[in-house]
C-alpha positions as CSV (number, residue, x, y, z in Angstrom):
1,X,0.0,0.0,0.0
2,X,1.0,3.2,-0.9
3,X,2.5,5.4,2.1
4,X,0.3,8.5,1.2
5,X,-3.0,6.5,0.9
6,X,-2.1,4.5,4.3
7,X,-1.6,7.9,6.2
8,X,-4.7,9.4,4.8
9,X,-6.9,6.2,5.4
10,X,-5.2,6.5,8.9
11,X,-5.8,9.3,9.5
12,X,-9.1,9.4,8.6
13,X,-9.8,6.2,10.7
14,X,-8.0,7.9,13.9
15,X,-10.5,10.6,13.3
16,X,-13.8,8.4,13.7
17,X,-12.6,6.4,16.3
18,X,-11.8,9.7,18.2
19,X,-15.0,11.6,17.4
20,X,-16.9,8.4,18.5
21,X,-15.2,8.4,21.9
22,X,-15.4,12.3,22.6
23,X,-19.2,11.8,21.5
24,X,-19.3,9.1,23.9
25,X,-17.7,10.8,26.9
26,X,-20.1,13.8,26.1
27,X,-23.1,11.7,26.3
28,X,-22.1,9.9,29.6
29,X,-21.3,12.7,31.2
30,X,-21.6,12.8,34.9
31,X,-22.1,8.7,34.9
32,X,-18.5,7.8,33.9
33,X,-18.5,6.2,37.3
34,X,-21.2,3.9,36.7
35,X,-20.0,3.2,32.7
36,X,-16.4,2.5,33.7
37,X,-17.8,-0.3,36.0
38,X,-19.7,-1.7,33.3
39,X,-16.8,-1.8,31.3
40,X,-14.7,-3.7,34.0
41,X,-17.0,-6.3,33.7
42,X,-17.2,-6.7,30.4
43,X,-13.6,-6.4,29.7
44,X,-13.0,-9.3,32.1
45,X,-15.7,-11.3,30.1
46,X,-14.4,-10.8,26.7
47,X,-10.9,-11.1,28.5
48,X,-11.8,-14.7,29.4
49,X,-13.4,-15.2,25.9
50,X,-10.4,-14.2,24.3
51,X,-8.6,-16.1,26.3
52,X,-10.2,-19.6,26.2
53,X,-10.2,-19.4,22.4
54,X,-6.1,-18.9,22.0
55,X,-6.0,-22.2,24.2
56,X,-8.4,-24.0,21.9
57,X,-6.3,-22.7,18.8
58,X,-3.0,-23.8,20.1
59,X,-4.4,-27.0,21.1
60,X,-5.7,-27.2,18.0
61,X,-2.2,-26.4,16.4
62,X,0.2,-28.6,18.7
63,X,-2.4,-31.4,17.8
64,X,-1.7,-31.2,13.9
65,X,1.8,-31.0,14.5
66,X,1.9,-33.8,16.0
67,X,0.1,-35.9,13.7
68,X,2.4,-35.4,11.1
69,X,5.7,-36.5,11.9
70,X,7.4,-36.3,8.5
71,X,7.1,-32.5,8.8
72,X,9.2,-29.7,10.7
């Protein structure tokens, strides 16, 4: 990819993502409290999620390698 359409697409990304999250802060407002504790929990949910699944892929992975010996 070209370096002045990755910058520009980057840019323009950065720029949603941060006008979505100073939207979001304005709309919460005085409840951040309450928000950020929702978020805790759901972080540690998806957390779990996240991790459960790069067990099963690795287990998943060391199985295959194993069933084929001829390979390195």
């Amino acid at each position: 990819m070209p370096l002045r359409l990755f910058t520009t697409l980057t840019a323009a990304g950065s720029g949603m993502w941060n006008a979505l999250l100073i939207g979001a802060g304005v709309a919460v407002g005085e409840r951040h409290q309450e928000v950020s504790r929702l978020l805790g929990t759901y972080s540690a949910v998806v957390l779990g999620a996240l991790l459960i699944i790069v067990l099963g892929v690795a287990a998943w992975w060391l199985r295959g390698r194993r069933s084929r010996p001829g390979r390195a």
